[in-house]
C-alpha positions in Angstrom: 11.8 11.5 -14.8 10.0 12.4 -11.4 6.9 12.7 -13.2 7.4 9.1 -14.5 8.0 7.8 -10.9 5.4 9.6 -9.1 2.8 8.3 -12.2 4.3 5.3 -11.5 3.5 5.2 -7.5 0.2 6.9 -8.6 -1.2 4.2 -11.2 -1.3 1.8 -8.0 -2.1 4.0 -5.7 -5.0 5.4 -6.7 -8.5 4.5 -5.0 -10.2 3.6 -7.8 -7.8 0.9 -9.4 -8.4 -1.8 -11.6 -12.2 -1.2 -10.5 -13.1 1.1 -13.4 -12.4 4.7 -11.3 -12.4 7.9 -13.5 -10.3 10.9 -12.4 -13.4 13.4 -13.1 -15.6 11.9 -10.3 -15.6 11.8 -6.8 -14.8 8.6 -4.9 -17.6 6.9 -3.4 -17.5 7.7 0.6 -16.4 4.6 2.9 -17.8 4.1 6.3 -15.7 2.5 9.2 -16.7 0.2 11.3 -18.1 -1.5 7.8 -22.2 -1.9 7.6 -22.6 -5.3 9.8 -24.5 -6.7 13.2 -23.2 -5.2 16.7 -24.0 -5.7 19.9 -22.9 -2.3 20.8 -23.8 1.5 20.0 -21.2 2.4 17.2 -19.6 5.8 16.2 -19.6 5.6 12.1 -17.0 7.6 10.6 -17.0 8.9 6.9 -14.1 9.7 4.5 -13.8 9.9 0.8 -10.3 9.2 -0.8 -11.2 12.8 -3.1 -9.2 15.6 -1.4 -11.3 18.7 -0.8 -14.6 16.4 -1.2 -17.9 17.6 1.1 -19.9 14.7 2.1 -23.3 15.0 2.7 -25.6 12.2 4.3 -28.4 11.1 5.6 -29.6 8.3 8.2 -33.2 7.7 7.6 -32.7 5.8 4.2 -32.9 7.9 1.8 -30.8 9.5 -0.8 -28.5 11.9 0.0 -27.6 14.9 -2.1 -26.0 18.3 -2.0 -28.6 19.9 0.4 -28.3 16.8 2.5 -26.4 17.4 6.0 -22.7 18.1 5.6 -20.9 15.0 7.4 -18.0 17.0 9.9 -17.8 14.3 13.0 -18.4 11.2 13.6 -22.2 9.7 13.7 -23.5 7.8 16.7 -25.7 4.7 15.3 -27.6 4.2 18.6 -30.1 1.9 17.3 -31.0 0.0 13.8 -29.7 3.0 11.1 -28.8 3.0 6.7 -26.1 5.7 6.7 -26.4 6.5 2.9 -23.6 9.5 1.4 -22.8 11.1 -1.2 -19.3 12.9 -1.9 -19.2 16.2 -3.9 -16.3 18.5 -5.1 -16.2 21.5 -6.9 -14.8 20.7 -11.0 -15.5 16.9 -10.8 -18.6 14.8 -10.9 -20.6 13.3 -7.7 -19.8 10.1 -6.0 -21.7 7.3 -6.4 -23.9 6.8 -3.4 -22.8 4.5 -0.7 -24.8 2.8 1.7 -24.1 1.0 4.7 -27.1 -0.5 7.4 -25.9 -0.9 10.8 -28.1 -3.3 13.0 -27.9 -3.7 16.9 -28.5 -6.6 18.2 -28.1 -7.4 22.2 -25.2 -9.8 22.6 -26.1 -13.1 23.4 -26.3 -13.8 27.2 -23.3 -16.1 28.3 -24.4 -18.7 31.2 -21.0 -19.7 33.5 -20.2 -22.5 34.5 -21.0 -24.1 31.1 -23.9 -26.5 30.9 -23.0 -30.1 32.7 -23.1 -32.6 35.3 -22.0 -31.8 38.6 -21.9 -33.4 42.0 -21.7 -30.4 44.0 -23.9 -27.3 44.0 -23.3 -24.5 41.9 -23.7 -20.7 40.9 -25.0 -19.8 37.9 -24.4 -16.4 36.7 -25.3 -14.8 33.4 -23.9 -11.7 31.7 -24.2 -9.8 28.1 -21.6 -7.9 26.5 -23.8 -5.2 25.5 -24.1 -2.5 28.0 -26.6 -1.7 29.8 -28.3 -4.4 28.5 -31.4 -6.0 30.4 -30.9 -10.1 31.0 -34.3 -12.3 31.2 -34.6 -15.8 32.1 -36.3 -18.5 32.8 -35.4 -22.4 35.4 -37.7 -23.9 33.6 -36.6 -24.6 30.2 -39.6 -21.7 28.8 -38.4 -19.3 26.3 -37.6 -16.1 28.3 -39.5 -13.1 26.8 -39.4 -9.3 28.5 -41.6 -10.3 31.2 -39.4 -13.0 32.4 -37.6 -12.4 35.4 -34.4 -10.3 34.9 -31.5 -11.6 36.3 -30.1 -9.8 39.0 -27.9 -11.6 41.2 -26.4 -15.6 40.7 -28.6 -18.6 40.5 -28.2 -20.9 43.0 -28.3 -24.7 42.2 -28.0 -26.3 45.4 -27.3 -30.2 45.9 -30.1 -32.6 47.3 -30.8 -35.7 47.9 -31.2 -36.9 44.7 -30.2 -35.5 41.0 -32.1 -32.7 39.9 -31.9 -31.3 36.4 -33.0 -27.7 35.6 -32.9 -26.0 32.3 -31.7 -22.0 32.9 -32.6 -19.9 28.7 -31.3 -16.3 28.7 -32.4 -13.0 26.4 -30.7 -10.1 26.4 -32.6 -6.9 25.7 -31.3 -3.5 25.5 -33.1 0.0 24.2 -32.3 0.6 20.6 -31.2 -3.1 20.2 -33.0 -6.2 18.6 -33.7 -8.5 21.6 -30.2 -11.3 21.3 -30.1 -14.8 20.1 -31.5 -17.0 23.2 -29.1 -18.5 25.4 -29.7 -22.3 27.0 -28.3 -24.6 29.3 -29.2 -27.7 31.2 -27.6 -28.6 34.7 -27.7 -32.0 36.6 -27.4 -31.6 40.3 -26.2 -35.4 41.2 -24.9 -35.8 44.7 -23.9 -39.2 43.4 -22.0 -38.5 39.5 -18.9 -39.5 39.7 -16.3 -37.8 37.2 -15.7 -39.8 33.7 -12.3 -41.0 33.2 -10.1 -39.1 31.6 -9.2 -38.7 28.2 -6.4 -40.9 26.7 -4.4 -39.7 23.4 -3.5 -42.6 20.5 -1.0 -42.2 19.4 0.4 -41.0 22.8 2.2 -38.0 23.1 5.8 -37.7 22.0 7.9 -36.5 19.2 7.1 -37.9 15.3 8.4 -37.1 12.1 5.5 -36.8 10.5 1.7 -35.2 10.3 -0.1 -37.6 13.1 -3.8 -37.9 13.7 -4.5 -38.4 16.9 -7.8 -40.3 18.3 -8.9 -39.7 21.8 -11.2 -41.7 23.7 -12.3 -42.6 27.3 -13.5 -45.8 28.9 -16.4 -44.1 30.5 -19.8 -45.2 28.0 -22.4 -42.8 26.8 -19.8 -39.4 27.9 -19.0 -36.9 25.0 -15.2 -34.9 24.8 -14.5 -31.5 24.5 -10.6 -30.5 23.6 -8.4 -27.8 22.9 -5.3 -27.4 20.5 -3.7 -24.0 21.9 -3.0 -25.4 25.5 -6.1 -24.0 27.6 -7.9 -25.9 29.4 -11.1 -27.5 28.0 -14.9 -26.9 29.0 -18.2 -28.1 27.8 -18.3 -25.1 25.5 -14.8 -26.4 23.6 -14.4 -27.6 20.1 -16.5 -31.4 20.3 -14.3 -34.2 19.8 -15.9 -36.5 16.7 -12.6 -37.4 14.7 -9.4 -37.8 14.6 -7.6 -34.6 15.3 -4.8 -33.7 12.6 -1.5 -32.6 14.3 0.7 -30.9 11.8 2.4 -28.7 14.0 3.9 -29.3 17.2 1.3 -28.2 19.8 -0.5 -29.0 23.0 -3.8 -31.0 22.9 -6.0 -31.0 26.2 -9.6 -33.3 26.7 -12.0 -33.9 29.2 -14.9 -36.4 28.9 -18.6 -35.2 30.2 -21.5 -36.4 29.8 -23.6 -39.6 30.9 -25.0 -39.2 34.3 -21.1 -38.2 35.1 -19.2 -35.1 35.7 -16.5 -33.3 34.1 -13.2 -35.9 33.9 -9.9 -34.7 35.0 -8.8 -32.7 32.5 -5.6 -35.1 30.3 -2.7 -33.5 27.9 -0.4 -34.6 25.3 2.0 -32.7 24.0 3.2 -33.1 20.4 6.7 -31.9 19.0 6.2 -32.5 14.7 10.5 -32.8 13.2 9.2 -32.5 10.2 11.5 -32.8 7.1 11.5 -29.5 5.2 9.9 -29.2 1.4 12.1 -29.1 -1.4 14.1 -25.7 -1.7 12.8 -24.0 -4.8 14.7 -23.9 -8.1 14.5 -21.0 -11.1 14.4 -21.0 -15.0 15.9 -19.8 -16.5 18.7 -19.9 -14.0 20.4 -16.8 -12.2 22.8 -14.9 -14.9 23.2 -12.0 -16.6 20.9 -11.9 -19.7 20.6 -9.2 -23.0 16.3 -8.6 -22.4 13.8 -9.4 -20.0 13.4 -13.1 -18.5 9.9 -15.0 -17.4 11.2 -16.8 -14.8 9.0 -20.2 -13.2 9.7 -21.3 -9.7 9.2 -24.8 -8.7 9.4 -26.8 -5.9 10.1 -31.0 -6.0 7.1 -31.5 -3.4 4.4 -32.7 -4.4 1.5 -29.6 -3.3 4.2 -27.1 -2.5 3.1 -23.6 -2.1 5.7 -21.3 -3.0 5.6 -17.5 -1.6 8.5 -15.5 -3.1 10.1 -11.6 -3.1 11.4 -9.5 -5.7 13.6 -6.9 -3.9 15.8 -9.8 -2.4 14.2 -9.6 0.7 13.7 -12.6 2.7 10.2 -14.6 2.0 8.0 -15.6 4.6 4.7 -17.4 4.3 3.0 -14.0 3.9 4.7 -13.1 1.3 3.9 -13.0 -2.5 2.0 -16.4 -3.7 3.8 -17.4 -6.7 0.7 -18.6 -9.5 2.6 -18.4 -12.7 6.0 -16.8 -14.3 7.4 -14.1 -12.7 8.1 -10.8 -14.9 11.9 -10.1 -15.0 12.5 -7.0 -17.1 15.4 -5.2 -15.1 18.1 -6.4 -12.2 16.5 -7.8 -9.9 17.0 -10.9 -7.5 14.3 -13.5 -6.5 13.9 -15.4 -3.2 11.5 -18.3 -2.5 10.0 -20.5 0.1 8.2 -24.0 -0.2 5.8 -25.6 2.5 3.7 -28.3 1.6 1.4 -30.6 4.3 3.4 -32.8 6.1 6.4 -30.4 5.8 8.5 -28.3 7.8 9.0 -24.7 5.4 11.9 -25.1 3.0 15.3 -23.6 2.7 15.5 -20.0 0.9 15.9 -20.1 -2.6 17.6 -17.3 -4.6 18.3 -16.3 -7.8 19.7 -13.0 -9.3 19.3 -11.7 -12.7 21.2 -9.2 -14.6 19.4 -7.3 -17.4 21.1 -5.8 -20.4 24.2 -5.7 -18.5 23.4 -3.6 -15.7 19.8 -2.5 -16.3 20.6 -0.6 -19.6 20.5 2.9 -20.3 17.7 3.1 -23.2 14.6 5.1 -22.0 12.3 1.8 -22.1 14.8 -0.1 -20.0 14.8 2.5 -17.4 11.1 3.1 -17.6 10.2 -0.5 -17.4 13.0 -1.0 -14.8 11.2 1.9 -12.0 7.8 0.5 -12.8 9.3 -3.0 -12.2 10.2 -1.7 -8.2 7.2 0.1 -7.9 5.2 -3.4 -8.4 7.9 -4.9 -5.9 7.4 -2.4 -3.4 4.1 -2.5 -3.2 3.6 -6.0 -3.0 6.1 -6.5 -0.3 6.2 -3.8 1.6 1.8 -3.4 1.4 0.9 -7.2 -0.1 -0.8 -5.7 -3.0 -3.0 -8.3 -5.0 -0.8 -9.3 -7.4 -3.7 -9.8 -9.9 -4.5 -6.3 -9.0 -0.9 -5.3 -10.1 -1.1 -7.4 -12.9 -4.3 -6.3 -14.7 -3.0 -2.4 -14.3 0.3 -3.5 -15.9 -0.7 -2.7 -19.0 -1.0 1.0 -18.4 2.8 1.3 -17.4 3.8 -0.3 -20.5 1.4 2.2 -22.6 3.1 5.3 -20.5 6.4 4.2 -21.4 5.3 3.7 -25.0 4.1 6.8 -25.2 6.7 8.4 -23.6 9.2 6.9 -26.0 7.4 8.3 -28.9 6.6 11.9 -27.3 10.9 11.7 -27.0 11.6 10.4 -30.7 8.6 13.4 -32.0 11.1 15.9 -30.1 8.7 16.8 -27.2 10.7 15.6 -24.6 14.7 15.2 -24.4 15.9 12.2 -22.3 19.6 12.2 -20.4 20.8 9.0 -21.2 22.7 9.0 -18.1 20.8 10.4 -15.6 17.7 8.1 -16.8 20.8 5.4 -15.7 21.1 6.9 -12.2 17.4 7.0 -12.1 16.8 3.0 -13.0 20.0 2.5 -10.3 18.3 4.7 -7.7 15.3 3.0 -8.2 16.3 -0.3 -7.5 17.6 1.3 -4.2 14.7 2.0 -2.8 13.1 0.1 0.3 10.0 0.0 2.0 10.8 3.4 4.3 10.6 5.0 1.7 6.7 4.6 0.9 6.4 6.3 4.2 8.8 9.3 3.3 7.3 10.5 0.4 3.8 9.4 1.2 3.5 6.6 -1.5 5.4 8.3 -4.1 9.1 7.8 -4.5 11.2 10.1 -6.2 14.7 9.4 -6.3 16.6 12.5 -6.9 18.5 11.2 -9.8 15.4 11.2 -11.9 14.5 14.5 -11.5 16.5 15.7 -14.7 16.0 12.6 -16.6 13.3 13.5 -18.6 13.1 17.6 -19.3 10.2 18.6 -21.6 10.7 21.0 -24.9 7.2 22.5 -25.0 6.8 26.6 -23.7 3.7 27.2 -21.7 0.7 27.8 -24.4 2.6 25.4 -26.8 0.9 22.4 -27.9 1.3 19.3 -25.7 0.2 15.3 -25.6 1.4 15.3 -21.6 2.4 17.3 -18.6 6.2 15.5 -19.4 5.9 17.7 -23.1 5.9 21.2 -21.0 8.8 22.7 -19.4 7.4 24.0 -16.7 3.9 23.5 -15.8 1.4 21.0 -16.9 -0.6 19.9 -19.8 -4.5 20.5 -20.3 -5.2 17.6 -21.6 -3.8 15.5 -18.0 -6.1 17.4 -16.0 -9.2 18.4 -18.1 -11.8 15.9 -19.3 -12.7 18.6 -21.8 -9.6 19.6 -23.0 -8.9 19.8 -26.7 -6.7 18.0 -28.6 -3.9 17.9 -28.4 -3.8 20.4 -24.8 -1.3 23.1 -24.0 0.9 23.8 -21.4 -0.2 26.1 -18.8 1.6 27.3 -15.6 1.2 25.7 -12.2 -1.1 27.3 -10.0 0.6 29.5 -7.5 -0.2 30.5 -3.5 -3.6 31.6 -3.8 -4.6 30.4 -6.9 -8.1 28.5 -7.8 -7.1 24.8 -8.1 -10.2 22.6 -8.8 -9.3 21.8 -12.3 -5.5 22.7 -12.5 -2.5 21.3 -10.0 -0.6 23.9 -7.4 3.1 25.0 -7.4 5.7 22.5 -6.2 5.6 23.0 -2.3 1.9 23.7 -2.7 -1.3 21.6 -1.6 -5.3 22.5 -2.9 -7.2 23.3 0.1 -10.9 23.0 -0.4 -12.0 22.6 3.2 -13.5 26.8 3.3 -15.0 26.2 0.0 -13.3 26.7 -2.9 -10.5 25.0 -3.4 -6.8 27.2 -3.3 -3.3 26.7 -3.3 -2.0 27.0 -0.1 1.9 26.3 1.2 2.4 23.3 2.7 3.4 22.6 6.2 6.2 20.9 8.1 5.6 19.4 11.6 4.1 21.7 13.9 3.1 23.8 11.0 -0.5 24.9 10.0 -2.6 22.5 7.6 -2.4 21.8 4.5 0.9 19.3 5.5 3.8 18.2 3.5 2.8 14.6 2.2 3.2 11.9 5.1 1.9 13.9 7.9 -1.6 14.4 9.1 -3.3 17.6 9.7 -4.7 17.4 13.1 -7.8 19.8 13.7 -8.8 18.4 17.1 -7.7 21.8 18.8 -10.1 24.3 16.4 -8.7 26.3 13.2 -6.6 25.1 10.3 -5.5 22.7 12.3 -1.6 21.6 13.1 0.4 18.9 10.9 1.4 16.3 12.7 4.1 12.9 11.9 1.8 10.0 10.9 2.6 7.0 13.5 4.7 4.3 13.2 4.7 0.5 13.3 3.1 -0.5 16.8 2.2 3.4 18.0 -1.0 3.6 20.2 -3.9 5.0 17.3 -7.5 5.4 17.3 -9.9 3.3 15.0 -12.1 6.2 13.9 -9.1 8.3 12.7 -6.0 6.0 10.8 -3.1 8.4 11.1 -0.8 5.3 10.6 2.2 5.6 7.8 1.2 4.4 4.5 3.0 0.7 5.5 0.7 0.4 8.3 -3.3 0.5 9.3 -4.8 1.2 12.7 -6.8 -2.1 14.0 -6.9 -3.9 17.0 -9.3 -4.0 19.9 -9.7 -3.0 22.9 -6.1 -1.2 22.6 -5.7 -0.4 18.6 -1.8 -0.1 17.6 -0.7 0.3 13.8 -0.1 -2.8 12.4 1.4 -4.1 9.4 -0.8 -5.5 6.1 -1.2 -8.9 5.2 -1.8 -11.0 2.2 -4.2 -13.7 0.3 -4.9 -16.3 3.1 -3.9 -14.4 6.2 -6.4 -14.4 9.3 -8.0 -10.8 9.5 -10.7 -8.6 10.9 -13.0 -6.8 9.5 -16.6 -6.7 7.1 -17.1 -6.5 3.9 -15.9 -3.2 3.3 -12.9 -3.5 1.0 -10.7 -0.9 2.7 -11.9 -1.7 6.8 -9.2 -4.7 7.2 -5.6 -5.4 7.4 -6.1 -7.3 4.2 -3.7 -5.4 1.2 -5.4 -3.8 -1.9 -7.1 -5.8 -3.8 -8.3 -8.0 -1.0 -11.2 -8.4 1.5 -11.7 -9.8 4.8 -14.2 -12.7 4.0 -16.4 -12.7 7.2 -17.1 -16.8 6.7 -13.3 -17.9 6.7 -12.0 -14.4 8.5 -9.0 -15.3 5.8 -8.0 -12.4 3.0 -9.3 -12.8 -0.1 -9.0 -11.4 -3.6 -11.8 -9.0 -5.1 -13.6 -10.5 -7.6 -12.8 -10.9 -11.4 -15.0 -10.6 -14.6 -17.7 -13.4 -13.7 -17.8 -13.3 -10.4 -20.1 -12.0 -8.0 -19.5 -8.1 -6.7 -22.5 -7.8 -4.8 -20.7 -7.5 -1.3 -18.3 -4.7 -2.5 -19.2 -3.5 -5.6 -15.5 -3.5 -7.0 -13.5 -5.8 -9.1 -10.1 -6.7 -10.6 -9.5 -5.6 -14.4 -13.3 -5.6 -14.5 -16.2 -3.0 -13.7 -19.4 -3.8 -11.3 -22.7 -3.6 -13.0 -23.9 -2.2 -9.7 -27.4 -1.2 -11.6 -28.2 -4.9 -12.1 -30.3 -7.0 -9.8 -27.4 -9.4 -9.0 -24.1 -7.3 -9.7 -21.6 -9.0 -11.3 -18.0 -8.4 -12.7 -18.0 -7.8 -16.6 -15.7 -7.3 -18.9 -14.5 -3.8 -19.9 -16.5 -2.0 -23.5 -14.7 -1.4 -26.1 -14.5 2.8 -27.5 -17.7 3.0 -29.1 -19.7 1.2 -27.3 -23.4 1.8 -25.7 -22.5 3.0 -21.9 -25.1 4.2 -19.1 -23.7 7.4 -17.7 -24.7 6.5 -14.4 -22.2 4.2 -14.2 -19.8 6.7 -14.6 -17.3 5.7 -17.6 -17.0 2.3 -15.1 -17.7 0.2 -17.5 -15.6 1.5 -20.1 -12.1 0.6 -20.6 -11.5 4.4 -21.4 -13.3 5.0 -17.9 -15.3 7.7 -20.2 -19.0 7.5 -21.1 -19.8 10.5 -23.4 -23.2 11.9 -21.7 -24.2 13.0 -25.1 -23.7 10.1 -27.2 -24.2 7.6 -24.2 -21.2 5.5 -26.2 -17.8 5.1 -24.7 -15.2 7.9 -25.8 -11.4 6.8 -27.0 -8.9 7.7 -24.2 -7.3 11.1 -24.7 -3.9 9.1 -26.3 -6.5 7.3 -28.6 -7.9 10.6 -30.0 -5.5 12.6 -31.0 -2.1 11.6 -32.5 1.1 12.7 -31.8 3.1 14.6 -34.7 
């Protein structure tokens, strides 16, 4: 049974899901910071998700291959650069090529105070948050060019004796960079503006029951208002006022009026405390109870527009939680817990509903199997927020292992303990998020170790690696094996290990070359590491395994040594922080894996909200990667399609991606059967 759990962890795990990835080729390398538009020089780190993989690059354009430079520290982009890499292994296929154009541009010069109408004189100073860079500009109102003067020192406005307006423009230029966006704004020096009145609130500020959208005005003609909703105060440069502002959350708004021959008002606040009612707690159906098979259950909420966010492991939901879009899978014990908020509510009471399958879980090898792939799904969106479409279109290869499984146990290839496979499904259910981090993304409750025990002596024929009794099958690990495979032992200390797995206790090294079973390390102990820690090779050598860092510890951008339930981000001081799901605010470009978003989502760089990959139909031209769907990356607009069908025309340079076996036969150029689908069990 621990190979069922760990293929369980590893079917969502892998770095190639639900995007079309084939076990036989490299991973594509990804770059970090993502391709993008900075305004300063950036250090461009490369990793592929393939252990043992050599990554080779170039940064002139153009493609990189095997004689290419070998990638070993970080790459500073010090001007305009397309960093293009390839990742090769020794026994699998090359990586796609990734590409990723970084372009400097000088950060648009900021002019303080902000552009206005003021009675006294003032000092104007202008700055760029590119270093080093060179600042031009003109009193004018003239477009500033390089042979502008450069600013130096604070521009002086002084008062006279009647209003004088100037127009200061700003460029920022800095070697390497592409000159900045231009920079303008217009001062009037009146000795004799007087300030605009201030700002008054309708309705007034107070405590409501309900959303209120509140107009502010000022009695002074021809004047424009600025205003904040976080409680700073407000400046010319603030959010312009042109309607109503919608207060659906108790907050702090803050106006001044500017504008008109007048200067800046006082600045006027009004505060806002919203009691509003909560949403309608959500209900379940079927109701909680104990039930003979698996349940779809619906959540609902009375409120018109609720959105309901739920959990599965009976923790308690928040609005980051799982989105609830349709019936909610209930195959094994589980409880439910859900949230409503709607517009114009306050976020509902907890709802909670517990379900009891076949009496307990049941002990029959489907109910067991079903039931661990059931808290893997869980985990995974709660503890990671894992697109649950993501999940959902990979769903269908759990219930094909335990299918299979079932059969390979009723031909007599693999005995199943009743009642340790019960221990197992009751361990399972045990299991929290902690544990991701302990075994590195692959739980293995202890229970299930004996659950499943394979019949098949090494060089007997085999349809899995669960058929062998000790060892693994061919056919798991070898694109070319025959059919069926045979069970072969695990490679020991020493041992050649690009096409076959190492010993328990064992990791392949390929980092001198050919990849080699080596032991695997505790803390403090020369790399390879035991799964969870990092192997630090900062000091020279091997390099020294070392704890991966926990939630909130100080980490570096260019190298995540986080725990799996956490990512490095965060500037100027980065800390590990947790994921978050569809709709939460992130960071990041369009690189798939460079934000806090969970699998399956991106970082949309218009909304800065998460967002899922795309589906068959959509668009994949800004990752290349797609839910239950491959991305014809070869055609001029790459879209999401649909899967083909065994048999079909495929190109090979694709790489099986667009085959729902994930295998394009190089000779026939058709799409081969998945092993399973060749060759039939006895």
């Amino acid at each position: 049974m621990r190979k069922l759990v760990a293929i369980a962890a590893l079917t969502f795990a892998a770095c190639n899901s639900g995007s079309g990835g084939d076990s036989n080729t490299v991973a594509a390398p990804t770059f970090s910071p993502a391709a993008g538009t900075y305004s300063t020089v950036q250090s461009v780190t490369i990793t592929c998700a393939t252990a043992g993989a050599a990554i080779h690059y170039t940064t002139d354009g153009s493609t990189p291959a095997a004689a290419s430079p070998t990638y070993a520290n970080a790459i500073a982009v010090t001007t305009t650069t397309t960093i293009k890499a390839l990742a090769t292994a020794s026994g699998k296929t090359d990586s796609t090529v990734a590409s990723a154009t970084y372009t400097l541009q000088a950060a648009t010069p900021v002019i303080s105070p902000p552009a206005g109408t003021y009675a006294t004189a003032q000092s104007v100073t202008i700055t760029s948050a590119t270093p080093g860079a060179a600042i031009h500009y003109t009193i004018d109102g003239s477009a500033p060019t390089s042979a502008s003067p450069t600013y130096a020192s604070a521009i002086p406005l002084p008062v006279g004796a009647t209003s004088a307006t100037t127009t200061i423009k700003a460029i920022a230029l800095a070697t390497g960079f592409a000159n900045s966006a231009v920079a303008s704004s217009i001062f009037i020096i009146d000795p004799t503006a007087t300030p605009a009145a201030a700002p008054t609130f309708n309705p007034p500020a107070g405590t409501y029951a309900s959303v209120q959208s509140v107009t502010i005005s000022t009695t002074t003609a021809g004047t424009t208002i600025y205003y904040t909703t976080d409680g700073s105060t407000p400046t010319t440069a603030s959010t312009l006022y042109s309607t109503p502002v919608q207060v659906a959350a108790s907050l702090t708004l803050k106006a001044i009026a500017s504008g008109g021959g007048h200067t800046a008002s006082p600045v006027a606040s009004a505060a806002y405390v919203l009691n509003l009612p909560p949403a309608a707690t959500p209900t379940f159906s079927p109701a909680a109870g104990s039930y003979p098979s698996a349940q779809s259950v619906t959540i609902s909420s009375t409120t018109a527009g609720a959105v309901i966010h739920y959990t599965a492991d009976g923790s308690t939901p928040t609005t980051t939680s799982t989105l609830y879009s349709g019936p909610v899978a209930v195959s094994t014990t589980r409880t439910l817990q859900a949230i409503a908020s709607a517009t114009g509510f306050a976020t509902s009471a907890v709802g909670s509903a517990s379900y009891v399958i076949g009496g307990g879980g049941g002990t029959s090898f489907l109910a067991v199997c079903s039931g661990v792939f059931d808290k893997q799904i869980s985990l995974y969106q709660t503890c990671l927020h894992w697109n649950p479409d993501l999940i959902s279109s990979a769903i269908g290869s759990p219930q094909v292992f335990c299918a299979d499984t079932q059969k390979e146990i009723t031909a007599g290839l693999i005995t199943y303990n009743e009642t340790q496979g019960t221990a197992c499904a009751n361990a399972s259910q045990a299991l929290t998020c902690p544990d991701l981090v302990s075994a590195d993304g692959v739980t293995t409750p202890a229970a299930c170790d004996t659950a499943l025990v394979g019949t098949v002596n090494t060089g007997g024929n085999c349809y899995s690696s669960a058929n062998c009794k000790t060892g693994y099958c061919t056919w798991d690990y070898i694109a070319s094996a025959a059919c069926p495979g045979t069970c072969q032992a695990f490679v020991q200390l020493g041992g050649n290990c690009s096409i076959a797995p190492c010993a328990d206790g064992l990791a392949c090294d390929g980092s001198l070359g050919t990849p080699v079973c080596k032991a695997e390390s505790p803390v403090g102990g020369a790399c390879p590491c035991q799964s969870s820690l990092w192997c630090d090779t900062a000091g020279g050598g091997a390099g020294v395994c070392k704890a991966a860092l926990a939630l909130g510890a100080s980490c570096t951008l260019t190298s995540d040594h986080c725990n799996v339930l956490t990512k490095c981000a965060g500037t100027p001081a980065a800390t590990c922080q947790s994921y978050v799901g569809l709709g939460a605010s992130c960071t990041g470009g369009t690189d798939p894996f460079d934000s806090l978003c969970g699998f399956g989502y991106v970082c949309d760089a218009g909304t800065s909200k998460c967002v899922s990959w795309p589906k068959a139909g959509e668009s994949c031209a800004t990752i290349f990667i797609c839910i239950n769907a491959y991305c014809d990356s070869l055609a001029t607009s790459p879209t999401c399609k649909a899967y083909l069908a065994d048999g079909a025309t495929c190109n090979p340079a694709l790489f099986g991606m667009e085959c729902a076996s994930h295998r394009c036969n190089t000779t026939t150029l058709k799409c081969d059967p998945s092993p399973l689908n060749r060759c039939a069990l006895p």
